[in-house]
N, C-alpha and C positions, 0 to 999 in steps of 0.2 A: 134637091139642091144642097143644103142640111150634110146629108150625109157626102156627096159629093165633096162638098168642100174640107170638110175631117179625113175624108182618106188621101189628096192632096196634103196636107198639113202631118199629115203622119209620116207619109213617104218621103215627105221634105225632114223632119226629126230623123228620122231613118239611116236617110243619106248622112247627113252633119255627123249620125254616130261613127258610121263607117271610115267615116274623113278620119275620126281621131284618132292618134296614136295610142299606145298600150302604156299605162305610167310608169313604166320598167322601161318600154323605148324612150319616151319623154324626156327621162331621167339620164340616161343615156347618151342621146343625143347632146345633151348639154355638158355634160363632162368629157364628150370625145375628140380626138385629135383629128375625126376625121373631116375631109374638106363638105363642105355644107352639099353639096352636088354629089359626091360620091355614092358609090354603089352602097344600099342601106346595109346595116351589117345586123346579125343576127345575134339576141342575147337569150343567155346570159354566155357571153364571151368564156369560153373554156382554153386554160393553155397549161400543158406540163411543165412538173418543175421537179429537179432532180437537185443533189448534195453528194458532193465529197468532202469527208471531213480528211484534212490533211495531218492537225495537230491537237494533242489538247495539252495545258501546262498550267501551271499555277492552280492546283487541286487548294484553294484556299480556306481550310474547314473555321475556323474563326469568326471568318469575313460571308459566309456562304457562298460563296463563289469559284467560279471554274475560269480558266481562259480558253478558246479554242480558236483554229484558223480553217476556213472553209471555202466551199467555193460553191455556187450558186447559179443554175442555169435554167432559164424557161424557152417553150419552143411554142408559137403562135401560130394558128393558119391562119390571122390577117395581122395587118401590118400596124402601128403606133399604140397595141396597147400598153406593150411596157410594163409588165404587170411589176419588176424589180425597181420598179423606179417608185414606185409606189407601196414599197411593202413596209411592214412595224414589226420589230425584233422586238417582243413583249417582255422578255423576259433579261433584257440587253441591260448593265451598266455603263458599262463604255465603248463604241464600237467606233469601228475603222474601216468604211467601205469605198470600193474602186469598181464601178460600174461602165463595162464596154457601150456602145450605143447598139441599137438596136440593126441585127445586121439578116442580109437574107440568104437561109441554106435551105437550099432545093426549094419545096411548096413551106416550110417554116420560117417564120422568123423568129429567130435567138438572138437571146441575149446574157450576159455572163459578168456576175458579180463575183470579185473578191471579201472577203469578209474576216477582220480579224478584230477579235472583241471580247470583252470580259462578260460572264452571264451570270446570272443569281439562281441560286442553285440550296433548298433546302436538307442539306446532309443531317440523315439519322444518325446516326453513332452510338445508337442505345446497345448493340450487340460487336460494339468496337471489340477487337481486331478481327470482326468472323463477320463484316457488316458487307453488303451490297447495293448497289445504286444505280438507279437508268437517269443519267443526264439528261437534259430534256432545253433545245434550246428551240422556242415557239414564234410562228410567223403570223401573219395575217395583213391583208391591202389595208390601206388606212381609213380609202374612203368608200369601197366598192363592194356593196353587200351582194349576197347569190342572188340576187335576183341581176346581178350586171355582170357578176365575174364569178369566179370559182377555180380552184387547182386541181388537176390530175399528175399524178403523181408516175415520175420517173423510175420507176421499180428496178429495170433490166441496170439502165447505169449509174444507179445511186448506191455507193460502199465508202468505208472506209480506210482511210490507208493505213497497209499491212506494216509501214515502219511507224506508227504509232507504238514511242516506250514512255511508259509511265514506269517508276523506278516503283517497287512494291503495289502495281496494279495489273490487271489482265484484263482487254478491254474484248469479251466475251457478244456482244451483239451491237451493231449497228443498222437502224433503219428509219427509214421517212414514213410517216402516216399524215395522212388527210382524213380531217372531217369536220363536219360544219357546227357550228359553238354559237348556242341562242345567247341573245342579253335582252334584258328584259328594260331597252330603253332604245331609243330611237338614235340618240347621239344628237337631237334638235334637225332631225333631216327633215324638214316640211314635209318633204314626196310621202315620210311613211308615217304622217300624221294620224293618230285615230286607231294606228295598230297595237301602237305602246312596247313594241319589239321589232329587234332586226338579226339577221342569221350573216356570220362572216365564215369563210374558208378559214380553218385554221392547220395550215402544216405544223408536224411536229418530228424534228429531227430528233431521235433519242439514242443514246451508247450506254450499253449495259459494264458499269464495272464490279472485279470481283477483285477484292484486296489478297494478293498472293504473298506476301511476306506479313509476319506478326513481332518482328526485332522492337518495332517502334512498341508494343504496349511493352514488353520484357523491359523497357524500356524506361519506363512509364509506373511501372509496379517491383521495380529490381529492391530501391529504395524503401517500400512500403516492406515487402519481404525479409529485407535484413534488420529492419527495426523491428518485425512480429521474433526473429531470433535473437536479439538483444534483449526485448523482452524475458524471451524463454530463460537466456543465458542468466538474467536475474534470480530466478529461482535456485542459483545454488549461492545466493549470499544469504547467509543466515543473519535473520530480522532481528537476535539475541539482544544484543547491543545496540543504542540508540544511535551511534554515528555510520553504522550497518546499514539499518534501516533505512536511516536520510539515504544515502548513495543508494540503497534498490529503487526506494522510491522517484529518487531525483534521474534513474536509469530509465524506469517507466515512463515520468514525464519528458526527457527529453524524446523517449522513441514514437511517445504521442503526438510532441510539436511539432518532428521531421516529416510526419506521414498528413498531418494538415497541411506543411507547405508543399508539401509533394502532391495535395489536391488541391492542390490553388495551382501550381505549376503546368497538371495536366489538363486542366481548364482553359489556362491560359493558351495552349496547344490544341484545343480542340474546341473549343469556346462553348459557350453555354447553351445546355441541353437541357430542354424541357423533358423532367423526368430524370431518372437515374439509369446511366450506362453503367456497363461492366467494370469498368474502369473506378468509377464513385461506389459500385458496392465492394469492389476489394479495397479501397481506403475506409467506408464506414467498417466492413467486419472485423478491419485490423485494430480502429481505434476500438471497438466494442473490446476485443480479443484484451487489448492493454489495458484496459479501464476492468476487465477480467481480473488482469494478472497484477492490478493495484490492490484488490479486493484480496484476493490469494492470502496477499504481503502482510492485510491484517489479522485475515486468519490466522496463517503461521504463526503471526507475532502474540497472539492472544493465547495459543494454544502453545506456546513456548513459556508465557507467565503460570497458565495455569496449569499445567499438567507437564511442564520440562522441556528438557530440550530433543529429548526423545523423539516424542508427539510431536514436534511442531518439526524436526525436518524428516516424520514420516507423513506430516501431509504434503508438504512441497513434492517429496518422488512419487507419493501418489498423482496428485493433482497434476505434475508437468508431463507425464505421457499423453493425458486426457485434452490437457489444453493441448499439446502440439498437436496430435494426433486428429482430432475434432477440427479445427484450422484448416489444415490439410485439407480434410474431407470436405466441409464446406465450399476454399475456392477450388474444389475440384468440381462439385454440383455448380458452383456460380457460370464455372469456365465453359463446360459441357452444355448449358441450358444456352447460353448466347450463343455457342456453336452451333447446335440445331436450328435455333431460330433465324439464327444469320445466315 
């Protein structure tokens, strides 16, 4: 009897299991548009999503920031999920979107976002004007981890447009990738209590650019250049005389002050970099080079007191080929080393 009544009671346990839903339907069911009666639907909800990038503008290096204008489309084989109504531009500062409703072509349902928005965007510029960059502007649902939804990705009609002009850029790759990005927190979702983590779809629209005009460093370093030759141009005033000397010296300090505000200025234009670009080592080597040719100044002048006036302007023709020549060759290795890497 005993055992009778245990196998009764298990097959009743049994049953109630079978009754329950899966906590991924559960979960499901409770955030879905669908009508309470309808045909159950099958997760995790999978639907394509494709990108045309139409524009990109305001290349902001200062600010880290890009602008672009896009378009945005998912294709569903059941109806109300909606996945663009629901999505997070991660990487968005300002955005601007116009969202079609949800409409039905053939066994799909599409639906098609406009999008026009500013993104934040970490620009290197350590290997300025030889430097390259993949844009990267990142999607993901707000509320709906893989276990309910997911993105496949529209390969055949997802490009960018061929009148994309960036004025000194060349926009060498455009493409969409999916894949899925752990976080190592729940977000407070009760349902995934006790896992301590959750997996979301993360689309990444990415455009490869390559800078094809170098006018802006020439730009940038023209100044710094014509102070390392006023410099030079110092070496044929003879230190002899003490109101000589002031004017070489007072030549070299002004060509030192010009090339610090000319590194404040190029800062101001490309804003601040962790680290030293191209750009800041041809301002350091030019000040090195002057603070050089300050030292030169006293040489000759020392070597003018003690031993004539002979000695002292055959060190300056000595010394000015080695300084300029030396110069040279250095921003020629500085120049060549960012162009390889970059």
């Amino acid at each position: 009897m005993l055992s009778q009544i245990l196998a009764i009671f298990l097959i009743i346990l049994l049953s109630l299991g079978f009754m329950q839903p899966s906590q991924a339907q559960t979960r499901l069911n409770n955030i879905s548009n669908s009508p309470p009666n309808s045909k159950p639907i099958e997760y995790p909800q999978i639907c394509t999503i494709g990108t045309y990038v139409s524009s990109l503008y305001e290349l902001n290096l200062p600010d880290r920031s890009f602008g672009a204008d896009l378009m945005l489309w998912s294709n569903c084989t059941v109806p109300n999920v909606e996945p663009l109504s629901s999505i997070n531009f991660l990487n968005a500062k300002n955005l601007e979107t116009n969202i079609n409703s949800e409409q039905k072509r053939g066994k799909s349902y599409w639906t098609l976002m406009k999008v026009r928005g500013t993104f934040r965007f970490p620009w290197q510029l350590e290997n300025y004007p030889f430097d390259r960059h993949v844009l990267n502007i990142a999607l993901e649902d707000k509320i709906r981890d893989v276990t309910l939804f997911s993105f496949q990705k529209d390969v055949e009609k997802s490009s960018c447009s061929p009148d994309i002009n960036l004025k000194g850029w060349d926009v060498s790759q455009c493409k969409l990738d999916i894949n899925n990005l752990l976080y190592t927190t729940t977000f407070g979702d009760p349902e995934l209590a006790g896992t301590g983590r959750s997996v979301y779809s993360r689309v990444n629209i990415s455009l490869a650019l390559n800078r094809s005009s170098t006018i802006s460093f020439f730009k940038l370093t023209t100044p710094v250049y014509v102070a390392l030759a006023i410099a030079a141009i110092s070496f044929f005033l003879s230190p002899m005389e003490p109101p000589l000397m002031s004017g070489r010296m007072a030549i070299l300090v002004g060509a030192l002050f010009s090339v610090v505000l000319n590194m404040r200025s190029a800062e101001s234009l490309l804003g601040r970099v962790d680290g030293l670009t191209l750009v800041d080592k041809v301002h350091l080597n030019t000040m090195i080079y002057i603070f050089i040719a300050a030292l030169i100044a006293v040489i000759t002048r020392s070597m003018y007191k003690s031993r004539g006036e002979k000695y002292g302007k055959y060190t300056d023709r000595i010394t000015l080929p080695i300084f300029v020549l030396s110069y040279i060759a250095i921003n020629f290795m500085l120049v060549e080393s960012a162009k390889s890497i970059g």
